[in-house]
N, C-alpha and C positions, 0 to 999 in steps of 0.2 A: 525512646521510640522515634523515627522519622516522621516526618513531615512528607506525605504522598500529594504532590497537584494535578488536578487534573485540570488543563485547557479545551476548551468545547464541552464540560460536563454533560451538555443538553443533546451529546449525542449518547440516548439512554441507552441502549443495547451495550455498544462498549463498556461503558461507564456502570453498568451493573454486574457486567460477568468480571472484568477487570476488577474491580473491586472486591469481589466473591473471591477470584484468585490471590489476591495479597491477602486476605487475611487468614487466608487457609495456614499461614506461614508464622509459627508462632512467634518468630520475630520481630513480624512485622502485624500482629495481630491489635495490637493497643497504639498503632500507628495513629498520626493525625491526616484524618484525609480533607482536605480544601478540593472544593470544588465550583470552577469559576467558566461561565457563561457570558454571553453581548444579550442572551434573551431572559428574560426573568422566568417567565412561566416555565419555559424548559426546565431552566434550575431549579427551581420551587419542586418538579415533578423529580429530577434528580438527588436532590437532597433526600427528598421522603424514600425516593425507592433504597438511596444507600444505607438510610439510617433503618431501614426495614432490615437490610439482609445483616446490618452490625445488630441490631436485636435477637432476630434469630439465632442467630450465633452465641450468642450471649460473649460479645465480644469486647473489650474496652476501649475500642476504639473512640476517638472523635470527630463528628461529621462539622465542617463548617461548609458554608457557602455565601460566593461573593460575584458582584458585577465588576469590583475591582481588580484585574489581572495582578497589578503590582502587589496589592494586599495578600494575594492567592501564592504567587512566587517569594515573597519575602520569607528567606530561612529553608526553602524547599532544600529535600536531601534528591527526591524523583521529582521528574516532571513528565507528564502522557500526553499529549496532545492529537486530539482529534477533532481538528476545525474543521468548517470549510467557510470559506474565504468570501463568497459573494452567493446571495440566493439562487433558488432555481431558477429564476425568472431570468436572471443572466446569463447561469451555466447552458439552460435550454438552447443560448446560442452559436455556444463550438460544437452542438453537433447537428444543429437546424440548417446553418449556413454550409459547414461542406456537403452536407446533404444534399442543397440545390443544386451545387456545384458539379454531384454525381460521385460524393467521398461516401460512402453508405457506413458510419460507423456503428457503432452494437452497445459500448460501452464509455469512453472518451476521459478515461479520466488518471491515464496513465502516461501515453506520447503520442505522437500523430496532431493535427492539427487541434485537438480539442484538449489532450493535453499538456500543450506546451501553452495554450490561454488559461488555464488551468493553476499553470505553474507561475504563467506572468500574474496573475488577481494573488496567489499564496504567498510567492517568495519574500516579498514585503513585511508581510506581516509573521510570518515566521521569525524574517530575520529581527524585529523588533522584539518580538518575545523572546530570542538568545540573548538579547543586548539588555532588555530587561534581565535576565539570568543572570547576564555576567556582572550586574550592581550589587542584585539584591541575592543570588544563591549560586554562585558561580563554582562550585567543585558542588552541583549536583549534575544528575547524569538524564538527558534528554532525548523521550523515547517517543518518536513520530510513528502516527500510525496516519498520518493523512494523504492521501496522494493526491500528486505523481510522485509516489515516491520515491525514486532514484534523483529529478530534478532539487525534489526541496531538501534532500541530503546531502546533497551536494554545495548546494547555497550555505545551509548553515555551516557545515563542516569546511569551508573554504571562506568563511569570511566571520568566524566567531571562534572562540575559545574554548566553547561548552563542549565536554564531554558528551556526543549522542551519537546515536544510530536510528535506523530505521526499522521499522516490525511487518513482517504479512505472515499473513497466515498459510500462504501458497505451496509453502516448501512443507509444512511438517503434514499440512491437510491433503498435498497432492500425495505425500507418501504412507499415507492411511489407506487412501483409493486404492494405490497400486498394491500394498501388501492386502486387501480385500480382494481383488482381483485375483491374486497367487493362492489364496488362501492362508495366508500366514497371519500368527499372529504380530501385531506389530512391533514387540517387546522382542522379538527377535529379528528382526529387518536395523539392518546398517545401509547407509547411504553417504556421499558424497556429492552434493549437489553447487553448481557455482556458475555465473552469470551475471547477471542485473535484473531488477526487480521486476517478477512475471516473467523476465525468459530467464530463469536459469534452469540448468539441466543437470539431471542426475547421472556425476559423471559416473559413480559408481550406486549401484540398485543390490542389497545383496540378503540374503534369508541363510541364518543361521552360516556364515561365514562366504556362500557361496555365492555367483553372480546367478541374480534371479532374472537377468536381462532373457533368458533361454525363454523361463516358465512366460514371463508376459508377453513373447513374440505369441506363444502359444493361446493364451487368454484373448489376444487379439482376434482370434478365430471365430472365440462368443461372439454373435452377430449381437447378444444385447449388453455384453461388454463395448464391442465397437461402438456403438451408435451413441452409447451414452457419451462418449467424448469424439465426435468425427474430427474432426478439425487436431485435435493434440493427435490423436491415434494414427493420422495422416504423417504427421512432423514427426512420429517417431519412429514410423514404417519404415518414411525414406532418410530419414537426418540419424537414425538409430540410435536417439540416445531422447528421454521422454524430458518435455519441459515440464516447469511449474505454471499455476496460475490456469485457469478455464478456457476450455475453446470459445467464449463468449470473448474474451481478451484477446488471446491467440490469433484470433480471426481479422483482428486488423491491425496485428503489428507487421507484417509480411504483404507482400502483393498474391497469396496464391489462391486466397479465397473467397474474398468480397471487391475483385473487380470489374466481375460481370453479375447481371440477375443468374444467368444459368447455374453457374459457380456458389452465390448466396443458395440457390434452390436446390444444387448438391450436395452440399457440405454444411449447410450453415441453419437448414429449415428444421431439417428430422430426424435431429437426435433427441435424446429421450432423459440427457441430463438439462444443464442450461443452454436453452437454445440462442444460440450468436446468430440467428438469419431475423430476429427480432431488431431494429432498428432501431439504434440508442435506447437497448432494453432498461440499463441504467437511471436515464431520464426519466423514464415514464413510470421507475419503482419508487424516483424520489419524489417525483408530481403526486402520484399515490400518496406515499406518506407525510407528506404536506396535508393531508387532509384527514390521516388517520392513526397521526399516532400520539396522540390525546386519547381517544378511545383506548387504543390498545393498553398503552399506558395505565389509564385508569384502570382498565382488567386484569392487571398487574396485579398493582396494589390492593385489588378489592377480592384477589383469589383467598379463599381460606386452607386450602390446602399446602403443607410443610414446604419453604423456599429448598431447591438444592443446590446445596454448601459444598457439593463436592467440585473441586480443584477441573479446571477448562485445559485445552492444551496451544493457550497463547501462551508467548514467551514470555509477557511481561514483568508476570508475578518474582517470575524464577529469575529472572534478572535485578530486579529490586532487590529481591533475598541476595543475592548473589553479592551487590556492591554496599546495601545500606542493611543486610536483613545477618544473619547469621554466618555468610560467607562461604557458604557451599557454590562447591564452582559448579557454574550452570553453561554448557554447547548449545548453542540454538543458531541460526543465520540470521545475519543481519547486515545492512547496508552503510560501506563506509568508504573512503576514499580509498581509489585503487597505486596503492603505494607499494608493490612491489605485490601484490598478492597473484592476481591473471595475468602471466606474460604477454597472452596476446590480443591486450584490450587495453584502450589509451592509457597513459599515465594520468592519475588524477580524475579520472572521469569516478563516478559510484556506481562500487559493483558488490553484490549480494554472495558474502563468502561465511563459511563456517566461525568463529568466533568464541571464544572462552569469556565468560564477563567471572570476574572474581573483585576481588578489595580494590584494584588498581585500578581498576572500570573496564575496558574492552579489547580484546587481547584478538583482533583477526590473523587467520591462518593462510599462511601460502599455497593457493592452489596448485600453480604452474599453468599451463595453456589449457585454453578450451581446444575439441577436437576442431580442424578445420571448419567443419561445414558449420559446424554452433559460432565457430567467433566470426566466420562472414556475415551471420545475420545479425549477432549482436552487437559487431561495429558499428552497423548503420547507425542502430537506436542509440549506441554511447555513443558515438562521434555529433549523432545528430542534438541530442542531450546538450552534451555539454555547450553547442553553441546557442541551442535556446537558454539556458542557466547565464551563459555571457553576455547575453541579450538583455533580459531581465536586470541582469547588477550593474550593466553600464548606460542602459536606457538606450540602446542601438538597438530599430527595429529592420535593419538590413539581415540581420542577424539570426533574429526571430523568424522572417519570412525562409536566406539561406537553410535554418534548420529543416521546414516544413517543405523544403524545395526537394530535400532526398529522404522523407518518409515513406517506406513503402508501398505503402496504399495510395496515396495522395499524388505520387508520380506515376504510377501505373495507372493513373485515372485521364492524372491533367496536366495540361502543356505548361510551359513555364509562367506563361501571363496569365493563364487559367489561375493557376496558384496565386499569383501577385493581386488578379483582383479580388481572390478569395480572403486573403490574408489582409491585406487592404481593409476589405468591409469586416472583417470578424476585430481588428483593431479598432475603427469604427464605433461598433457598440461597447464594445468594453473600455473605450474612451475614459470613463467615469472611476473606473476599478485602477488605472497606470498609472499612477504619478512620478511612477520612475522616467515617462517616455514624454520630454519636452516636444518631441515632434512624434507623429504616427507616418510623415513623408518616407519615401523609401525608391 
């Protein structure tokens, strides 16, 4: 049976339904799961909740857990990784600082100025933990769920050996919504979705063999279909082809919706799903559970009512089974370097394509071109991307600022110095987190 790691254990929501789904797999059901933390109490509450759902199961698995990374990785067949890289108290600052500046973010933790700081405090240590991989378990296969995810799959995938890709939930979740919309059930919906992570677009949407692009212009009429996603519903009226990932996100990859108050108080206030007119909504859920998810936790564990064991719809499980489990080939999207797959998006930049994982590890599909008006938006963010990811691996913060200089938002906001002494002071505080940047001068 494999050896399952999990990196960041102590992020419990992951780390419990991930769990639940690998053992659903009788393959991988008597698996060793290692489970490894920087925080103890996190893990102490991790451990007990995993070794709860292998009980109810009546599963064979075995639960360990460690403060040691190296101990955790040595022998791994999978690795999960769901860090995050520096606490709130410092994240608080990519999106406090362009905020004065007049950059009104929602979320921050993907591209734009808060997350490409984001990506400078992870890439580091990401890439330590491959380099760790390639000692101690180097033909296991490494499954990032942390973001910015396109940035830190890129890094690894471009400067380490390990087999990995990247996981969201965006593309199989956004197309639940829309076949809910159609009515359909989702066992009959086919799709072809591809971009980079958060903007990729469903280049084909289809119900029982047909294009259901018709039925959802149609659904779009529901004013309480509309409202619950203004912001995507917008990008797919006029761009006509629907992205993945929340109008909460959406809202500030683009210049068309949080560059004025008016515009935030159009589009961004009064929808009735996740609301994006919420300012670094993100923030303020992580500040929250900084203080409450001990409690919740404990309410966990202290339910007497039946855990349910039944199988989630992340990839990760079916990937595991797929390379380390019984070898059922598993389709899911995932993020990997773009080596022939999007004609019309950089070479090498990371972009989020259909993919086969089976024995061999990860087998991505040729797209061919996004439609025009999808790959003018999504070069910005890959073009812009890859020079923050250059940034970070070379310790050039000319680089880092260049990126944040043709972010969508952040240049419809602010003049080129505006940016310079924005990026300046947000380098500034995270001083302490770069050891890659001998100099913060620029």
């Amino acid at each position: 049976m494999p050896k399952i790691t999990f990196i960041g254990a102590g992020s419990l929501g992951f780390t419990r339904n991930l769990v639940r789904d690998i053992l659903t797999f009788p393959a991988l059901s008597g698996s060793t799961l290692s489970l490894m933390d920087i925080d103890e109490e996190r893990l102490e509450f991790a451990r007990t909740a995993v070794q709860r759902i292998v009980d109810a199961g009546n599963y064979p698995a075995k639960v360990e857990a460690t403060l040691d990374r190296r101990k955790a990785l040595e022998g791994a067949d999978a690795v999960l990784c769901t860090i995050l890289a520096a606490p709130v108290s410092v994240w608080r600052h990519d999106v406090e600082i362009p905020k004065k500046y007049g950059v009104d973010i929602n979320v921050g933790d993907t591209r734009g100025p808060a997350g490409v700081f984001r990506a400078l405090r992870t890439i580091p240590v990401m890439l330590d933990i491959c380099r760790d991989m390639e000692e101690l378990c180097p033909d296991a296969i490494f499954l990032n769920y942390t973001n910015p995810m396109a940035m830190l799959c890129r890094a690894i995938q471009s400067e380490t050996k390990i087999r990995s890709t990247g996981l969201c939930h965006s593309v199989q979740g956004t197309a639940a919504m829309l076949a809910k919309w159609i009515g359909a059930p989702m066992e009959e919906v086919t799709y072809l979705c591809a971009g980079i992570n958060h903007q990729s677009f469903y280049l084909e949407f289809k119900w029982k063999g047909q294009d259901a692009y018709p039925l959802l212009r149609k659904a779009m009429e529901n004013p309480e279909i509309y409202n619950h996603e203004i912001v995507r519903n917008e990008m797919f009226k006029h761009l006509g082809y629907y992205v993945t990932e929340s109008s909460g996100h959406n809202s500030e990859y683009n210049a068309w919706f949080r560059k004025r108050p008016d515009l935030i108080e159009k589009y961004c206030t009064h929808g009735t799903g996740w609301n994006p007119g919420v300012h670094a909504y993100i923030l303020n859920y992580y500040m929250s559970r900084e203080d409450t998810w001990k409690e919740e936790t404990k309410a966990w564990l202290a339910k007497k009512e039946p855990i349910n064991l039944e199988r989630g719809r992340e990839y990760a499980a079916s990937i595991i089974n797929a390379v380390c489990g019984d070898g059922t080939i598993f389709h899911f999207n995932g993020n990997v370097r773009n080596f022939g797959l999007i004609d019309n998006l950089p070479e090498g930049c990371c972009v989020e394509v259909p993919i086969y994982a089976d024995r061999r590890g990860f087998n991505p599909v040729h797209v061919g071109p996004l439609p025009p008006q999808c790959a003018a938006l999504v070069n910005i963010s890959a073009n812009n991307e890859e020079m923050a990811v250059e940034g970070a691996l070379s310790g050039d913060p000319r680089l880092v600022f260049h990126s944040i200089c043709y972010d969508p938002l952040t240049s419809a906001v602010l003049s080129l110095e505006e940016i310079r002494s924005m990026v300046k002071e947000m380098f500034e505080v995270n001083r302490d987190y770069l050891p890659q940047f001998k100099s913060i001068d620029f």
